[in-house]
C-alpha positions as CSV (number, residue, x, y, z in Angstrom):
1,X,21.2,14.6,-25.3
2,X,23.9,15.5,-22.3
3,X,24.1,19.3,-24.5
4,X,20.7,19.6,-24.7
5,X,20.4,18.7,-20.8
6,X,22.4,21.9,-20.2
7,X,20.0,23.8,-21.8
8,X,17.1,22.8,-19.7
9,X,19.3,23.1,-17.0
10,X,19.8,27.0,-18.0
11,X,16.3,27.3,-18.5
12,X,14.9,25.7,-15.4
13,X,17.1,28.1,-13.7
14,X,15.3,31.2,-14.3
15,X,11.7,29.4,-13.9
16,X,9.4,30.7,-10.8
17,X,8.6,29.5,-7.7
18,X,5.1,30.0,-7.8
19,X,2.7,26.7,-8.5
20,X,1.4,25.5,-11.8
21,X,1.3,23.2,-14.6
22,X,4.3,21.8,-16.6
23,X,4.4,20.3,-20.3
24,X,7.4,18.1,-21.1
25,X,7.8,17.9,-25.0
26,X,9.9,15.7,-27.7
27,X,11.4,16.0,-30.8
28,X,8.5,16.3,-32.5
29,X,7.5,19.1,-30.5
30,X,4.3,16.6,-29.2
31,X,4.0,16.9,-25.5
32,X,4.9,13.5,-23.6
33,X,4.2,14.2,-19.8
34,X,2.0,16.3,-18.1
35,X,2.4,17.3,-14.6
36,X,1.6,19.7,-11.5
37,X,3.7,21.1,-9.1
38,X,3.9,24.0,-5.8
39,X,7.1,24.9,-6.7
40,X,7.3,24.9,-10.3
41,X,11.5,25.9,-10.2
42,X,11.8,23.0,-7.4
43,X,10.2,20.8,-9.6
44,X,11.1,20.5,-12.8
45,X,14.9,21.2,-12.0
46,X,14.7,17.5,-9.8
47,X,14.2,16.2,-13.6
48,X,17.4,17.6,-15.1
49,X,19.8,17.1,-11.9
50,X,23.2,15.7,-13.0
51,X,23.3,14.0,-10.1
52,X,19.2,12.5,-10.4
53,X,18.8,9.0,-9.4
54,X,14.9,8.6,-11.4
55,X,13.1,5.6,-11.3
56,X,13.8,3.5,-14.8
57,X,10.4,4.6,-16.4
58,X,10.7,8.3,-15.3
59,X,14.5,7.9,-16.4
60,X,13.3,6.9,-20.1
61,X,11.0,9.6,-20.3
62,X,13.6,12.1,-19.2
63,X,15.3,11.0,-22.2
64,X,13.2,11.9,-24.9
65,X,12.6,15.5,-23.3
66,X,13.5,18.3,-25.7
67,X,12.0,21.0,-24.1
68,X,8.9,22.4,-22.1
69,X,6.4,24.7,-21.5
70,X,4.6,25.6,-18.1
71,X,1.5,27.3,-17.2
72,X,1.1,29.3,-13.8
73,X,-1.3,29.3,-11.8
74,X,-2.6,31.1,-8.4
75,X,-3.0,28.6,-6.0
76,X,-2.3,24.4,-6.1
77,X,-5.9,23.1,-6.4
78,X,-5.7,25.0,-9.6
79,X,-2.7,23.6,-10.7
80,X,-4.2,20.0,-10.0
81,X,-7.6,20.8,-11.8
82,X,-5.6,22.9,-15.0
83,X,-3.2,19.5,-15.1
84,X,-6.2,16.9,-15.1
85,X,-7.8,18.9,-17.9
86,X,-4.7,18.9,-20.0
87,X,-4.1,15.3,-19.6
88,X,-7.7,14.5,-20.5
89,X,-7.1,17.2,-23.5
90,X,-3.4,15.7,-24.5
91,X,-3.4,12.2,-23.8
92,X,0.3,12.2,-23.2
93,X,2.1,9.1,-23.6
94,X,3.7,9.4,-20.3
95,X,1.4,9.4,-17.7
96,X,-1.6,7.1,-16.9
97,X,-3.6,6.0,-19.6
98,X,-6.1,4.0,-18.2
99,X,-6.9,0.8,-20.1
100,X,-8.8,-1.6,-18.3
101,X,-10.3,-5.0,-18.5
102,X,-14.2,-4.8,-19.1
103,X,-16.1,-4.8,-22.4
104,X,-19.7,-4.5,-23.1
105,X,-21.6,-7.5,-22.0
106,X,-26.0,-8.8,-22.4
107,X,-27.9,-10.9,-20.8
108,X,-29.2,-12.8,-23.2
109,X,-33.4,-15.2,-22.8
110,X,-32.9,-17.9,-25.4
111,X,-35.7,-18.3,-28.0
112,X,-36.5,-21.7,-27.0
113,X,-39.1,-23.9,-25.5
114,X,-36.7,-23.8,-22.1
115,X,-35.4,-20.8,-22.7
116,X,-31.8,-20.4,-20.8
117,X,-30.0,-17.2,-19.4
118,X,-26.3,-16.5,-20.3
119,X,-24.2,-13.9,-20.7
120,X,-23.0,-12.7,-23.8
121,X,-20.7,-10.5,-25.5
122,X,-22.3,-9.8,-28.9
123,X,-26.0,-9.6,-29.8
124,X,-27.2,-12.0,-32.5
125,X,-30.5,-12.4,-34.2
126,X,-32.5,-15.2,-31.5
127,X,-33.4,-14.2,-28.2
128,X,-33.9,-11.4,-25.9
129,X,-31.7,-9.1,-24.6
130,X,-30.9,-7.3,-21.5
131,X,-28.0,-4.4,-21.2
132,X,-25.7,-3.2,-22.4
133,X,-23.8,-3.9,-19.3
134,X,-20.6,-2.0,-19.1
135,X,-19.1,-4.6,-17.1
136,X,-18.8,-8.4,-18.3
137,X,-18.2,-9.3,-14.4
138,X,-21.7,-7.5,-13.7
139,X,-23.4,-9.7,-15.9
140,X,-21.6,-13.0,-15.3
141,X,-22.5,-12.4,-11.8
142,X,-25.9,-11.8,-12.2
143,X,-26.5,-14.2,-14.3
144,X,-24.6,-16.6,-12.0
145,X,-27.2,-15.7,-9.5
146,X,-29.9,-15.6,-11.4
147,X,-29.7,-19.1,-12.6
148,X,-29.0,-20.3,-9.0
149,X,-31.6,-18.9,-7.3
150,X,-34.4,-19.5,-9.7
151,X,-32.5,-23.2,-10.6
152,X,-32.4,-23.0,-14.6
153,X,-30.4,-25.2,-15.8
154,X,-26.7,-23.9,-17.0
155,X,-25.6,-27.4,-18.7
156,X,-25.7,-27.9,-22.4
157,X,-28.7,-30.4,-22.7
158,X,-31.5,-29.7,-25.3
159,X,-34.7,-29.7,-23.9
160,X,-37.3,-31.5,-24.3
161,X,-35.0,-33.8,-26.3
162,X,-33.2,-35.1,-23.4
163,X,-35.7,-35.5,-21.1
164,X,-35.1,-38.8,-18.9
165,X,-32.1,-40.0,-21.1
166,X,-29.7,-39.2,-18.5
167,X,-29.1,-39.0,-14.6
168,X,-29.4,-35.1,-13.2
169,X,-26.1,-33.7,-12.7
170,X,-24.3,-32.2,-9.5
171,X,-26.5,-29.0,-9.7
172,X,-29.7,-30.9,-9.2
173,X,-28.2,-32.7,-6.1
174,X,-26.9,-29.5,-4.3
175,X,-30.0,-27.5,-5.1
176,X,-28.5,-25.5,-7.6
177,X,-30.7,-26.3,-10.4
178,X,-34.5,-27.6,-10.2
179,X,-33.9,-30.6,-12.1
180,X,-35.3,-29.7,-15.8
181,X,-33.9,-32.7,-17.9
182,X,-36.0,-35.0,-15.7
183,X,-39.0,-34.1,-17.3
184,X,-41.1,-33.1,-14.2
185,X,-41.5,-29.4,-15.1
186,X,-44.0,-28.2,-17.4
187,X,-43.2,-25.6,-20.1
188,X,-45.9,-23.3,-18.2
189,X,-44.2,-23.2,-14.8
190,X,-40.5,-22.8,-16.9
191,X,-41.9,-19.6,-18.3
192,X,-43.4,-18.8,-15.1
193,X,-39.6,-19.1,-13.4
194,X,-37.9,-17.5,-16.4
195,X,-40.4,-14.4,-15.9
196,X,-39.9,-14.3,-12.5
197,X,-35.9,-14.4,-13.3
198,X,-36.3,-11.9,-15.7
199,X,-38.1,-9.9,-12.9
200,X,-35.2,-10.4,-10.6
201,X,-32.4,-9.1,-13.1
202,X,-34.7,-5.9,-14.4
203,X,-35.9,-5.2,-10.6
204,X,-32.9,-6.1,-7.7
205,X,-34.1,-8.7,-4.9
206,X,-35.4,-6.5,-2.9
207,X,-38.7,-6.0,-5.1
208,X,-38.8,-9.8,-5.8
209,X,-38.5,-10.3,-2.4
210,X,-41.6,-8.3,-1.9
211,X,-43.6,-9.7,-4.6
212,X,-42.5,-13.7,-4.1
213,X,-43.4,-13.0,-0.4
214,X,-46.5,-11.7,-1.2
215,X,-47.0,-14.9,-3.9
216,X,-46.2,-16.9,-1.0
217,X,-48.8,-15.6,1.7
218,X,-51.5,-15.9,-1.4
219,X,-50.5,-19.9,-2.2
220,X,-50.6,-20.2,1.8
221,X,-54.0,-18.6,2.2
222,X,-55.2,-20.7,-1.3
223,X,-53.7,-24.1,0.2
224,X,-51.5,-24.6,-2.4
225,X,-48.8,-25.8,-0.1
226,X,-46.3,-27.1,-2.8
227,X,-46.4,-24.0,-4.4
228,X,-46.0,-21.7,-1.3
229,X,-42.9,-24.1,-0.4
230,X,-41.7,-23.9,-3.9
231,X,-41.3,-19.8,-3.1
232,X,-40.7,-20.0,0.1
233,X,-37.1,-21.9,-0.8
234,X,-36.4,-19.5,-3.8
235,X,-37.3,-16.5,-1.6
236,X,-34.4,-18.5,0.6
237,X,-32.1,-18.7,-1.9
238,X,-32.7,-14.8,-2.5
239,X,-31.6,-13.9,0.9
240,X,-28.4,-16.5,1.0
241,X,-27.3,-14.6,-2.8
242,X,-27.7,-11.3,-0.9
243,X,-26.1,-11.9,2.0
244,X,-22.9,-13.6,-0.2
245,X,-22.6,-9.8,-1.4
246,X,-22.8,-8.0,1.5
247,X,-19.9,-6.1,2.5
248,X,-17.9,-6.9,6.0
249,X,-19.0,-3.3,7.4
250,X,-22.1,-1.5,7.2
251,X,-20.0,1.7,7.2
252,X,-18.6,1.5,3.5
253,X,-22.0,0.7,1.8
254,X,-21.4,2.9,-0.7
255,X,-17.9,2.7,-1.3
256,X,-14.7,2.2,-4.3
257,X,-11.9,0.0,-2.8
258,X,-8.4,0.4,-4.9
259,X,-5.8,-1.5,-4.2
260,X,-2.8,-2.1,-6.9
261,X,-0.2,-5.2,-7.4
262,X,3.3,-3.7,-8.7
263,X,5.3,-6.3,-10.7
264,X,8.1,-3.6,-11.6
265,X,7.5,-3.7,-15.2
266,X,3.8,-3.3,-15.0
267,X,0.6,-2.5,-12.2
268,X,-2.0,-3.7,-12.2
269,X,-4.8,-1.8,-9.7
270,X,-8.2,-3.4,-9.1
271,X,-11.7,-1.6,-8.0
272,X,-14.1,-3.3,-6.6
273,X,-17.1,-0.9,-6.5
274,X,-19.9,-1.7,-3.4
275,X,-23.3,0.4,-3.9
276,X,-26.1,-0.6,-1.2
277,X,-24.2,-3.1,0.3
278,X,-23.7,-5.1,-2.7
279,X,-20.5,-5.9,-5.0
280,X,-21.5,-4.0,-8.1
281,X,-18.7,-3.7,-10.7
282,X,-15.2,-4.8,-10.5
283,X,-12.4,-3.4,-12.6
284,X,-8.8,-4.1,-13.3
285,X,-6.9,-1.5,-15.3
286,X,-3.0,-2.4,-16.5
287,X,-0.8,0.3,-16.1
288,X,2.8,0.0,-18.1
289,X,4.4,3.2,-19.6
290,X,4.0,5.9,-17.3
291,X,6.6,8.4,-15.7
292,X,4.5,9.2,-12.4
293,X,6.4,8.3,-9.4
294,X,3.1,8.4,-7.2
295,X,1.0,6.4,-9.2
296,X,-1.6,6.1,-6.7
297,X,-2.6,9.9,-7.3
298,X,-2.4,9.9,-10.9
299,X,-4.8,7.0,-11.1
300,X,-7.3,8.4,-8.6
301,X,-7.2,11.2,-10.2
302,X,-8.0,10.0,-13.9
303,X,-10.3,7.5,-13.0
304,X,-12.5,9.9,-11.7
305,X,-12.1,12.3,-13.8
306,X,-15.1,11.3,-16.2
307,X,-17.1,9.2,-14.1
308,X,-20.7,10.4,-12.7
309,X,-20.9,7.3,-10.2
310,X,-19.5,8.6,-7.2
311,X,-19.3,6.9,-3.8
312,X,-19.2,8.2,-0.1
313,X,-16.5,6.8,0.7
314,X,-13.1,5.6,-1.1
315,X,-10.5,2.9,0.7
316,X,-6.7,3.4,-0.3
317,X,-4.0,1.0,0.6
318,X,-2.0,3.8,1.1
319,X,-2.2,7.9,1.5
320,X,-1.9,10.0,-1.1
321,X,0.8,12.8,-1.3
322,X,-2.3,15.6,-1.8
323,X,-4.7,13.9,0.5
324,X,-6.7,16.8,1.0
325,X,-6.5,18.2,-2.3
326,X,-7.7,15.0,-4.1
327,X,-11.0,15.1,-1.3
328,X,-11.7,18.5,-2.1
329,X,-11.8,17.9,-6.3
330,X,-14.0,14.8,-5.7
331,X,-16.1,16.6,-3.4
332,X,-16.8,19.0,-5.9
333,X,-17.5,17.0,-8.9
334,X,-19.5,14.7,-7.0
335,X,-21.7,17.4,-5.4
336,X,-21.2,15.6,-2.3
337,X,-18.6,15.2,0.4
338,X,-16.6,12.3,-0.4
339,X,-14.3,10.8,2.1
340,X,-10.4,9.7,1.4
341,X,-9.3,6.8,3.8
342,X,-6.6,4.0,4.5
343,X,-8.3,1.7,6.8
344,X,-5.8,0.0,9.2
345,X,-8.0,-2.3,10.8
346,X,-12.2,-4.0,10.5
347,X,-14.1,-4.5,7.4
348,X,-12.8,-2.0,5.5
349,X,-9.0,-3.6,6.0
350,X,-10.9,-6.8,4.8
351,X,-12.4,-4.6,1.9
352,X,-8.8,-3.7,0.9
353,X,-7.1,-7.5,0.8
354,X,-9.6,-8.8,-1.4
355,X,-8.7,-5.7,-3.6
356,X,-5.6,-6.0,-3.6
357,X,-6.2,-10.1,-4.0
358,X,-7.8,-9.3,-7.1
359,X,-4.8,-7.0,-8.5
360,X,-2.2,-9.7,-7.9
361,X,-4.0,-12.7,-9.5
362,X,-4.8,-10.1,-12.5
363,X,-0.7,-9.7,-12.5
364,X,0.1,-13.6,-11.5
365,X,-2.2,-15.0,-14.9
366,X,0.0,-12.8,-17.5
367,X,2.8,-13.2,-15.9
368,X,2.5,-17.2,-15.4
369,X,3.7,-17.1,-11.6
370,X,1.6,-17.3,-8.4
371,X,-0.2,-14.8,-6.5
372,X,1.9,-16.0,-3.8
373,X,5.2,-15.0,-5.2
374,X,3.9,-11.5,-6.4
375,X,3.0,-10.3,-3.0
376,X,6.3,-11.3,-1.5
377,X,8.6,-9.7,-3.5
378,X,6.2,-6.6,-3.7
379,X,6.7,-7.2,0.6
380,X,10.0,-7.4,0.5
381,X,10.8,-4.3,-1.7
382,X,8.8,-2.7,0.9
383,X,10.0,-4.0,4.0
384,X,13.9,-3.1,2.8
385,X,12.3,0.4,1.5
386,X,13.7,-0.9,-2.4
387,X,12.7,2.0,-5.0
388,X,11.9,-1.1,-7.3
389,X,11.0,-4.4,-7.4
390,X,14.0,-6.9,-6.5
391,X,13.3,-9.4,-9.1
392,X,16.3,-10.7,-9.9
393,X,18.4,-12.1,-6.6
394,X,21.5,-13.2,-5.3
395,X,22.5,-14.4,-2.2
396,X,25.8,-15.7,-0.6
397,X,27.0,-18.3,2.1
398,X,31.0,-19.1,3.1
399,X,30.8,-22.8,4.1
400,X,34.1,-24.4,5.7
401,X,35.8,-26.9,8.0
402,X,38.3,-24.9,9.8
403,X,41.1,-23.4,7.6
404,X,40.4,-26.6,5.0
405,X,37.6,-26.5,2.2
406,X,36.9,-23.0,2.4
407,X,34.2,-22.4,-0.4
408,X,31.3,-20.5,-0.9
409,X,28.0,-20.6,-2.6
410,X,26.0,-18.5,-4.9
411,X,22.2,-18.8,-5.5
412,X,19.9,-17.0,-7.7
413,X,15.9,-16.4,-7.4
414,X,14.5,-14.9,-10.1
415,X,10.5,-13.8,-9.9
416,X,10.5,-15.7,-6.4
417,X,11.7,-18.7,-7.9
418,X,15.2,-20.4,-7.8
419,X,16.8,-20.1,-11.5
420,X,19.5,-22.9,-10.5
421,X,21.2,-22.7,-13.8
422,X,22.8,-19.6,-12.8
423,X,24.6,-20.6,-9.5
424,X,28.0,-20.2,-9.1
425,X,30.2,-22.0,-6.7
426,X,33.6,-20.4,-5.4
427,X,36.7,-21.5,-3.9
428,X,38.6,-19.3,-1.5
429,X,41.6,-18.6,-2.7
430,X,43.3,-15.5,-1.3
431,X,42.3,-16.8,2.4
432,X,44.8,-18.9,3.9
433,X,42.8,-19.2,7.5
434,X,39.0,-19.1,8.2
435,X,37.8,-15.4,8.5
436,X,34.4,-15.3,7.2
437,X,34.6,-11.2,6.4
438,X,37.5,-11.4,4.2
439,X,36.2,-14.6,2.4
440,X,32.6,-13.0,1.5
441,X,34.7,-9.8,0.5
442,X,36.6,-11.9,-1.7
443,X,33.6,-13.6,-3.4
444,X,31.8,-10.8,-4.2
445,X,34.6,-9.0,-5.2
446,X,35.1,-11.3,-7.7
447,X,31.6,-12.2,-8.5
448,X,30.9,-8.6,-9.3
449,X,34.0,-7.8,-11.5
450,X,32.4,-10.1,-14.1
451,X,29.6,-7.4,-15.0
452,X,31.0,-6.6,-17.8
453,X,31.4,-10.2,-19.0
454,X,29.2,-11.0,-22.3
455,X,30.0,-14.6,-22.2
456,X,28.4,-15.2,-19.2
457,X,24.7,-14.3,-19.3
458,X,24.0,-14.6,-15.7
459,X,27.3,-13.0,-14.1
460,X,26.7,-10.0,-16.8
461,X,23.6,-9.1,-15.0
462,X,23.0,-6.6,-12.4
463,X,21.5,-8.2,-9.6
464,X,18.6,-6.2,-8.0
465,X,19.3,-7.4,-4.6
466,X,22.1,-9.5,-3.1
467,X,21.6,-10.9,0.4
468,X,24.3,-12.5,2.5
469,X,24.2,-15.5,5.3
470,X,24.9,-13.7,7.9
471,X,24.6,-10.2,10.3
472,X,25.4,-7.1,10.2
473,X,29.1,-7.9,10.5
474,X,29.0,-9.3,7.0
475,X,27.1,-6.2,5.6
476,X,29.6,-3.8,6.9
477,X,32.5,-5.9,5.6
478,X,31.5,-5.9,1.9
479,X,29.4,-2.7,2.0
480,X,32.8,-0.8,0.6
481,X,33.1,-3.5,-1.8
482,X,29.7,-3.0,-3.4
483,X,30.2,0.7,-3.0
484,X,33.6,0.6,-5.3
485,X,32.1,-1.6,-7.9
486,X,28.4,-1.2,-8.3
487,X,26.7,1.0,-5.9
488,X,23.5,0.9,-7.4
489,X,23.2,-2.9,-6.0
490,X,20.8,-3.1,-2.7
491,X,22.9,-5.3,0.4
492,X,21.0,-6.7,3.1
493,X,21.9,-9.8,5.5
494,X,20.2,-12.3,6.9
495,X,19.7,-13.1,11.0
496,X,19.2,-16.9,12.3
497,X,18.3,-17.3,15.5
498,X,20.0,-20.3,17.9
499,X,17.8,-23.3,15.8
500,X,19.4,-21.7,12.6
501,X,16.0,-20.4,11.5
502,X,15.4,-17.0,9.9
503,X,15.0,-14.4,11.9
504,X,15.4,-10.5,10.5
505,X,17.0,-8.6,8.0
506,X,20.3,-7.0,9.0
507,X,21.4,-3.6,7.5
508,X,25.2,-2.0,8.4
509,X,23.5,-0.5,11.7
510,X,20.5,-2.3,12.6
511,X,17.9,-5.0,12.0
512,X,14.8,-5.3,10.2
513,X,11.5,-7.8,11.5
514,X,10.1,-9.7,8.5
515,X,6.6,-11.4,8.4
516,X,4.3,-13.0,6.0
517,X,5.1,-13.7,2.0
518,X,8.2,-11.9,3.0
519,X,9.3,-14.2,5.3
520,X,8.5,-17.3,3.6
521,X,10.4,-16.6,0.7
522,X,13.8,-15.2,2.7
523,X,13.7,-18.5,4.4
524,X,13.8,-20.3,1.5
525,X,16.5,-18.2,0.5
526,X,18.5,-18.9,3.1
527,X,17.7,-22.3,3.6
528,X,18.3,-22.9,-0.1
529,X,21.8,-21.4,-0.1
530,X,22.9,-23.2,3.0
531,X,22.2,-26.0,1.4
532,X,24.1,-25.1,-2.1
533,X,27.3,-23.9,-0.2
534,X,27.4,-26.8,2.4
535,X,27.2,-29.3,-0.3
536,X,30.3,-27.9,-2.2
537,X,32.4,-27.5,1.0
538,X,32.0,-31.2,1.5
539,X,31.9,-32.4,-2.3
540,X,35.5,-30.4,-1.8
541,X,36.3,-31.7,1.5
542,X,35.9,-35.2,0.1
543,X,38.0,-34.4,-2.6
544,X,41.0,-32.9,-0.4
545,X,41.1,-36.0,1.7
546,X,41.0,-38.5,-1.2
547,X,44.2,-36.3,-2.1
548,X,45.8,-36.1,0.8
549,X,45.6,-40.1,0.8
550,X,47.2,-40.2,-2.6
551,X,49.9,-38.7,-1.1
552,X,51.1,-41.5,0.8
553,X,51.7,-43.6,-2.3
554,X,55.4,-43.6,-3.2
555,X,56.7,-41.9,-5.9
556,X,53.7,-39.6,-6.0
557,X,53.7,-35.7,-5.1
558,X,51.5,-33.0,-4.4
559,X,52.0,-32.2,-8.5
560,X,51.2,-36.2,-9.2
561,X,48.2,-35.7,-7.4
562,X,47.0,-32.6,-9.4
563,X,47.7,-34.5,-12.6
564,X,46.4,-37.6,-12.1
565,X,42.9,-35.4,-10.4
566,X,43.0,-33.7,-13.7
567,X,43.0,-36.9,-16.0
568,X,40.5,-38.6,-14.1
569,X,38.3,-36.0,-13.3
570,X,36.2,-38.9,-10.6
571,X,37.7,-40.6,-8.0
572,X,35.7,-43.9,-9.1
573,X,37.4,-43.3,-12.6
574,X,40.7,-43.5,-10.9
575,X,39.9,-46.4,-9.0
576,X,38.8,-48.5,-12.2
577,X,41.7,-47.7,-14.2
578,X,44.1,-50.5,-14.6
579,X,48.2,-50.2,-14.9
580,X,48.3,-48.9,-18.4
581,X,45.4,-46.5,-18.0
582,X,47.2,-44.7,-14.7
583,X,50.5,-44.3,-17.0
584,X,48.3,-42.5,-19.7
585,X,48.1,-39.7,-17.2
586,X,51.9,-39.1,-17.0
587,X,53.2,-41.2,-14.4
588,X,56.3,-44.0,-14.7
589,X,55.1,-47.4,-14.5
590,X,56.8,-48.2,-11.1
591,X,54.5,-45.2,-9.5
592,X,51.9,-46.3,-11.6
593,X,52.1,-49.9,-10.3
594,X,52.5,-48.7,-6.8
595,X,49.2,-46.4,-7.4
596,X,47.2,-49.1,-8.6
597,X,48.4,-51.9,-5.5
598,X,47.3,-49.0,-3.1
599,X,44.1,-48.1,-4.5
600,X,43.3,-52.1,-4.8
601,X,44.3,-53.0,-1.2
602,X,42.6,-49.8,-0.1
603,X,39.6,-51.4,-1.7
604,X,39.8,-54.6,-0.2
């Protein structure tokens, strides 16, 4: 691969400046990525840099280049629209390929004497169908609604058969259901509701709206008072369903809402789609291999590259590199002016959370870990301006009593969560007096010249992150340290204020504010390592003492101590161990009687 690298090198020499439209190819000679540039020469020679630092997945695809081909073009709007069509033409392996999370869906009328309304996701012979629906969340919904606001029954009772057997359930009590299996509707006012449901799914609300209002007035003027209630609470329910889907701002009616969840190894972004007001579709697509480093404008760009739905507005969590460029192509195959936009504040911020809400839970189920812990390492990656994900962390903490018990502690979180069977503990041993600098320098020093070591599975890993207790102080001290051994590792500290709480992130030169997810899980960082390291110094602390008491004992040295330590392993061992015992670890039987009268009188 490294001669074939100087080959594209030699030919991405000569390439021109102008803008256009570059094919990456393999082996095979099959094309693998497609993309645009302005500068084609600036471009495609930040691939084949010797000194490139590429993301992992645009890294991988680098790899498997062979060679290229480019297309120029006269302007970059060209080169965006020329690139689209080639991807939609090519299907290349390497950029987005979007594959999301809906399949065809009915709404199915049972053929039944109390028919029901469900949602299903094959036809079969009985009943009646509505759809296709190209979204199963449109037609759970509306069939969630439906059911509600016309009160047919959603349990799995037969009817008539179970008529008066049974108490109604929950549904009847809250007004979510009319109350079937007690027998007190007739199978002519059922048909009547499930026509009028039918109605409602076929038509909107606003047309049963109308025509139950209109219904209503005619029960009114006929003095059928039950009845005209009876519509007057369904129109009710109507209007409560309606207003549950209304959007926070009148001003993004009509509008798409992406927002995206990046768990390093996969995205996930979510639309939620408003038309009228109203929560229409909602789709989740799951983005893997791709060599895009602004994913955000690839996915805009192939998502509506096909679609004839356009809205007036679409809400970004972020702006797109080609802001303008990407308003003018949507403009122009909606046939309308569409508006790009990153609200920062009001209904449409609101819009955006429960987008991006929807993203992370899509991540958090196939991943098995919260939503919670998703959007704070996706924070924190941010907030420290990571290029990926820090999923795998370490963090450090000297703990000591003066010049004695120097140690220091080693956590690891892993996905957000503590993975406690790879801490480490350290004594200080090239420190003969308290200088907390030189001790972290030592530990990570160490720590990190274990890379290479198979036999331990957690030292042989490359931590994505490591974060020390402490300021900037500590992160200039071992900087040159993580420099000389791993460079790609990202260092950070981390501030307390006086009440020993966290405060900020500290780089070499300055310090960072934290908030949020972000902040809750550094704090239990730091509170957790604390803890770890503190508990070692005086687990050691306890042992130094018991040592230096053993001393005292004649006949018994600093060597004697070591050795007898090393037998015993437990100071509660030592102390249980009778004459004979003590002399299997070495010792003459005068010391050993003298060791065994001290620890006994010590005891009493």
């Amino acid at each position: 691969m490294k001669e074939r690298l100087e080959y594209l090198r030699s030919k991405t020499a000569k390439l021109t400046d102008s803008p256009g439209v570059y094919l990456m190819k393999d082996k095979q000679n099959q094309i693998i990525y497609i993309g645009k540039a302005k500068n084609l020469h600036r471009r495609v020679s930040s691939y084949f840099r010797k000194d490139a630092r590429h993301l992992p997945k645009v890294e991988k695809m680098v790899s498997h280049v062979w060679d290229y081909d480019f297309i120029v073009t006269d302007s970059e709007y060209e080169a965006l629209l020329l690139e689209c069509s080639l991807i939609k033409q090519h299907q290349p392996h390497y950029n987005i390929l979007l594959k999301d999370d809906k399949g065809y869906c009915y709404i199915k009328i049972s053929d039944e004497p109390y028919p029901r309304i469900t949602a299903e996701k094959q036809k079969t012979s009985d009943g009646t169908y509505i759809g296709t629906y190209t979204s199963s969340f449109t037609a759970k919904t509306a069939v969630e609604e439906v059911n509600t606001v016309f009160g047919l029954p959603t349990c799995h009772k037969k009817f008539p058969q179970s008529f008066g057997k049974t108490r109604p359930c929950l549904n009847y009590y809250i007004k979510r259901c009319a109350g079937i299996c007690q027998g007190k509707i007739s199978p002519e006012d059922y048909q009547e509701r499930i026509r009028q449901a039918v109605q409602y799914l076929k038509n909107g609300s606003q047309d049963s709206v109308r025509r139950l209002r209109e219904e209503m007035q005619k029960a009114s003027e006929n003095l059928e008072f039950e009845k005209a209630v009876v519509l007057r609470d369904r129109l009710r329910a109507i209007e409560k369903a309606s207003d549950s889907q209304k959007i926070l701002d009148n001003a993004f009616r009509n509008a798409d809402i992406i927002a995206s969840a990046d768990n390093q190894d996969k995205i996930c972004i979510s639309v939620l789609i408003y038309r009228n007001g109203r929560l229409f579709d909602k789709i989740n697509y799951e983005i893997t291999e791709q060599a895009e480093e602004t994913v955000l404008d690839a996915f805009v760009f192939r998502f509506y590259q096909d679609r004839q739905d356009f809205p007036e507005k679409i809400l970004l969590e972020q702006e797109l590199s080609e802001m303008e460029l990407a308003q003018k192509m949507l403009s122009e195959q909606a046939g309308h002016k569409i508006r790009l936009c990153v609200p920062k504040k009001g209904g449409g911020l609101e819009l955006l959370k429960l987008a991006k809400q929807n993203a992370v839970e899509a991540v958090a189920i196939q991943e098995n870990r919260t939503g919670k812990e998703i959007l704070a390492l996706e924070a924190l990656g941010k907030m420290l301006g990571l290029k990926k994900i820090p999923k795998y962390i370490e963090s450090y903490d000297i703990s000591n009593l003066a010049s004695e018990s120097m140690v220091a502690g080693m956590i690891v979180f892993e996905n957000g969560r503590p993975l406690k069977k790879a801490y480490k503990r350290f004594s200080i041993k090239e420190q003969p007096n308290q200088n907390d600098y030189a001790c972290m320098q030592e530990v990570i020093r160490r720590r990190l010249s274990h890379l290479h070591d198979e036999t331990d599975a957690y030292f042989s890993r490359v931590p994505d992150l490591i974060l020390l207790d402490g300021g900037k102080g500590h992160v200039n001290a071992v900087s040159p340290v993580i420099a000389e051994l791993c460079p790609e590792i990202a260092l950070f500290g981390m501030v307390k204020d006086s009440k020993h709480r966290t405060r900020a992130i500290a780089t070499g030169d300055r310090e960072i504010q934290i908030s949020g997810e972000a902040f809750q899980l550094l704090t239990r960082i730091q509170d957790e390592v604390h803890r770890y390291s503190v508990a070692y110094m005086h687990q050691k602390h306890k042992k130094y003492s018991f040592a230096s008491d053993l001393l005292q004992v004649q006949g018994i040295g600093e060597k004697t101590v070591q050795k007898l330590l090393l037998y015993f392993k437990t100071r509660d061992a030592l102390w249980n161990a009778d004459i004979p015992e003590l002399q299997k670890a070495g010792i003459p039987l005068k010391t050993a009687e003298n060791l065994y009268f001290y620890l006994h009188g010590a005891e009493e």
